[in-house]
N, C-alpha and C positions, 0 to 999 in steps of 0.2 A: 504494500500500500504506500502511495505520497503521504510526508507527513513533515512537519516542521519539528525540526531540533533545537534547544537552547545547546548549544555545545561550548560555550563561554560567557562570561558575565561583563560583557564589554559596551554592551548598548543595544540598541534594535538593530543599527545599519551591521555591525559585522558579528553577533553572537546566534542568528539566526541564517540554519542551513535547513534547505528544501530536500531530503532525504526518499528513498524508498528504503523502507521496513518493515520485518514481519507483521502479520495481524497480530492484536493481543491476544491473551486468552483471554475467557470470561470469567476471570476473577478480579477482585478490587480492591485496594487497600483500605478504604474504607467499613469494608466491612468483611466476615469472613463468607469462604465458600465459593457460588457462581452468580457474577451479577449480568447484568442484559447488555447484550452484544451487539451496539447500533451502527449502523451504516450512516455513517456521517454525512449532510447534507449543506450544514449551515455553520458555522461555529460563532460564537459571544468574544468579543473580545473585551478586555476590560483593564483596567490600571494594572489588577496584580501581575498579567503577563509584562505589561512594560516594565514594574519593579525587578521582574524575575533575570531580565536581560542583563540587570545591572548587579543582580546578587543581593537584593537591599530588601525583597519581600521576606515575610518570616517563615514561609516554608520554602527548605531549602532542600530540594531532592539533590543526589549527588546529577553532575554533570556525566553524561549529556540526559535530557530529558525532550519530550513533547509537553507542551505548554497547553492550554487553553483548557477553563473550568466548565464550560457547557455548550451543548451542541443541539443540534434537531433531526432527525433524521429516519430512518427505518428502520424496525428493529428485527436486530438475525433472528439471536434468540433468546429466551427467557426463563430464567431460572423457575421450577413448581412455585404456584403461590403469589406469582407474580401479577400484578397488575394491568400489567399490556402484556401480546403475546405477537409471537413472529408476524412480521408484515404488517405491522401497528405505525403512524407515522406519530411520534414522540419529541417533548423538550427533558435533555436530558443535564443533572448537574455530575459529572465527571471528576471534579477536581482537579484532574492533571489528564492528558493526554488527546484534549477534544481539536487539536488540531493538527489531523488527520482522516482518512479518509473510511477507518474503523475505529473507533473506540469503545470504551464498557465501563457501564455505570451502576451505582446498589440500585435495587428495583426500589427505594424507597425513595431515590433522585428521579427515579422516571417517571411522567405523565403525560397520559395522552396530550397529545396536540390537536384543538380542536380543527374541525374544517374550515372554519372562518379564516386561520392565520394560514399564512405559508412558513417555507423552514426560516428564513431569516427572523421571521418575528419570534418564531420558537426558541431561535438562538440566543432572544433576550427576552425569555420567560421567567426563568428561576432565578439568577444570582439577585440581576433587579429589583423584581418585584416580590422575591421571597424576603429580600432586605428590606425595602418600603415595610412590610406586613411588619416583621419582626421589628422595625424600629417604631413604626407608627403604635400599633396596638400592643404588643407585649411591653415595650420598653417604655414608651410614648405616652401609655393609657389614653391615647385619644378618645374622643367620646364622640358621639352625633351633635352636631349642633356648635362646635368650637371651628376656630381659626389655627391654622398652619401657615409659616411664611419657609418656603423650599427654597436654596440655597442650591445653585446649577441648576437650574431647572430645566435647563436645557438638553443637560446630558441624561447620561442612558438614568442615572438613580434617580435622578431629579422628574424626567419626565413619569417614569414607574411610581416616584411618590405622590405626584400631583393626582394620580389617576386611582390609587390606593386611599388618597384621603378624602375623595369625591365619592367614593363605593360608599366609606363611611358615614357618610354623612358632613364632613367640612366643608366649612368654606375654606379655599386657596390663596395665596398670595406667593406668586413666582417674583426670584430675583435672578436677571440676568445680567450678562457682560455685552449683547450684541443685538441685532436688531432682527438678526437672524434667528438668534438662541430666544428671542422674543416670539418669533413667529412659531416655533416649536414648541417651547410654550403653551400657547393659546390652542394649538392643535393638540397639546396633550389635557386641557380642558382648563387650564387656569381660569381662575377666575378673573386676578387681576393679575396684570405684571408692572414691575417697579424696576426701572434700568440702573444697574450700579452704576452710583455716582453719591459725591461726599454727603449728599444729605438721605443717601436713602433709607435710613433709620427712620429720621422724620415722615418720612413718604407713607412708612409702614404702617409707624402708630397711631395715621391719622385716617388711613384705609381701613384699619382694622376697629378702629374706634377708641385707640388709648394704649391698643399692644394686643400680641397675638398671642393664643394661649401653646403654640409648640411652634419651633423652630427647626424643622429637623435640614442638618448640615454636615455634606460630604466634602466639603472644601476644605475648610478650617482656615488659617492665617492671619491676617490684621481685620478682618472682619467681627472675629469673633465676641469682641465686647460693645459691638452695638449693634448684635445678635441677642446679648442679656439686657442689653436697655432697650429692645423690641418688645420685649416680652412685656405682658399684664401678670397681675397679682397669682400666684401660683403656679406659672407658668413653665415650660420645660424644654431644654434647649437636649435636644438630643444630637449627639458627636459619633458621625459614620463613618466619617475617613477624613483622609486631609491628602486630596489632588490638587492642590492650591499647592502643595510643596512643603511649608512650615506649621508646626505644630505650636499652636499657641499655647498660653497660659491665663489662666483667669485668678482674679483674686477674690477670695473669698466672700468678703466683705458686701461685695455685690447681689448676692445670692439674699444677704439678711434683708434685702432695703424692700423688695417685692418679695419675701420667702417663695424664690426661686429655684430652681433646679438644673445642673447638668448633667446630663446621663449617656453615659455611652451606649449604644450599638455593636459591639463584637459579632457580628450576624453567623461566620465563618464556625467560628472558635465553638461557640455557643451549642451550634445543631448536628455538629458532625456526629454525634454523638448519642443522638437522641431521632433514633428511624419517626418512631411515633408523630415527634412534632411536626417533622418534613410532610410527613403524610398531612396531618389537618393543617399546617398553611397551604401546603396544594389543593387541596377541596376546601380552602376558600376563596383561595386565589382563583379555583374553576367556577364558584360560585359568583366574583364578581366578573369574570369573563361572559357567562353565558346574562349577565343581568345588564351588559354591554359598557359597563366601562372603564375595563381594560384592553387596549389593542397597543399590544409596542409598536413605539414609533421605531423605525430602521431610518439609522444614518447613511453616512456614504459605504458602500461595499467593496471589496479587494478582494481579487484573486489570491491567493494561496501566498503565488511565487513573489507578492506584495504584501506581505504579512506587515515585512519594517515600516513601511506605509501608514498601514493601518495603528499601528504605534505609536508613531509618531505625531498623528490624530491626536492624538490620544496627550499626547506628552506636550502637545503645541496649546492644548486649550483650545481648538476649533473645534471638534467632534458637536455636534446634535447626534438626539438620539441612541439607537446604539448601533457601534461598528459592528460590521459581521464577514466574517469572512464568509466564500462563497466556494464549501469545499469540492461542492459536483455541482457544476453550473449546470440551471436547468435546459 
């Protein structure tokens, strides 16, 4: 099978090689035994692979590896008990290997792919929108009837939150960097959108009526403290990554003056662990799919032998939506 290799930690432009290698077997390190052996059609691209080129993510398989955490495609085959069964078309989460042209994932990461999407929107089914769910409502307690102000909203988690907090019952509030990341946005259902720029704190609390009751932000960096003074009275600023680059810091003090909240998102760390949970945020995440308002938005797409490309999307701050690779063009 084609397949991409990280074979060094030097960057996108020279630590990825376009290889042929065996098919895997259908087992997975995530869990024991035999998991579902999918015929890859579309693959997700996301930050952790751009970390990965440079040795800076926190899982560090030895060199050389196949990268990409989830994929969409058709399934060979499927362990008893499984969910989906051969010639099912499925979004699958993988954790390592989805970018290729077979890979095998626990049956507890796969779930059908409805007929509405095709594979690329599958490719940005789970890491997404299983992170919006897990940050919004487990970590988030959002509730029907509050406000959310998304942080990238442009991009792949941003737009999957926008549309995770709309299922619930929120109202929105997108903040973007472009006019572009605007327009994505509004197509992934914002409500409102507020353009970064030096008063858009003020913009927030005055859309929102005084401050928004959750924050949730994959960015992180100098934003981050008039993210806490967006926020209203018990408010909750939840922390999911930081693609912005730097890792801020808050000071305490802040927290007491609105008895506030910061709360992480470890979405990865969290569920690897826990088949069950996987299971009911995917039947609910199918549940806000088939009540229609989830449809991932798909960015620009790359061929295979453009992987670095597609990274560098990624790495530039251009990216809407989500990248995907296009591992068997239709």
């Amino acid at each position: 099978m084609r397949a991409i290799q990280i074979v060094e930690e030097s960057g996108p432009d020279t630590s990825l090689k376009l290889l042929e290698l065996p098919e895997p077997e259908a087992s997975h390190m995530l869990t024991p035994g035999e998991g579902v052996l999918v015929e890859v059609h579309a693959a997700g691209v996301s930050f952790p692979e751009l970390l990965q080129t440079r040795g800076m993510y926190q899982m560090k398989p030895p060199l050389p590896f196949v990268p990409g955490s989830e994929v969409a495609g058709v399934v060979i085959s499927a362990p008893p008990g499984a969910a989906v069964a051969a010639g099912e078309r499925v979004a699958a989460f993988c954790a390592l290997g989805g970018f290729a042209e077979t890979t095998v994932a626990p049956a507890f990461f796969t779930f059908a792919l409805p007929d509405s999407m095709d594979f690329a929107q599958g490719a940005g089914l789970i890491l997404n929108y299983h992170t919006a769910y897990f940050s919004l409502v487990l970590r988030g307690r959002l509730k029907e009837g509050e406000s959310v102000l998304v942080h990238g909203a442009g991009g792949g988690v941003g737009t999957a939150s926008l549309q995770v907090a709309k299922a619930l019952g929120a109202s929105t509030i997108a903040l973007v960097s472009s006019e572009e990341k605007q327009r994505v946005a509004l197509q992934a259902g914002a409500d409102q959108v507020v353009m970064l720029s030096e008063g858009w704190k003020d913009e927030v609390k005055e859309l929102s009526g005084g401050g928004v009751d959750v924050v949730l932000d994959p960015v992180g960096g100098d934003r981050f403290t008039d993210s806490l003074r967006s926020l209203r009275e018990n408010g909750r600023l939840i922390v999911v990554g930081f693609t912005g680059g730097s890792i801020p810091e808050v000071k305490v003090n802040r927290l007491l003056l609105k008895n506030t909240e910061v709360i992480g998102a470890g979405w990865g760390a969290y569920v690897m662990g826990k088949p069950q949970l996987n299971i009911e945020i995917g039947e609910a995440i199918a549940g806000m799919i088939e009540g229609g308002f989830i449809r991932p938005i798909v960015g620009e797409r790359f061929a295979m032998e453009h992987a670095a490309d597609a990274l560098h999307a990624l790495d530039e701050r251009r990216a809407t939506g989500k990248i995907v690779l296009d591992v068997r063009p239709a």
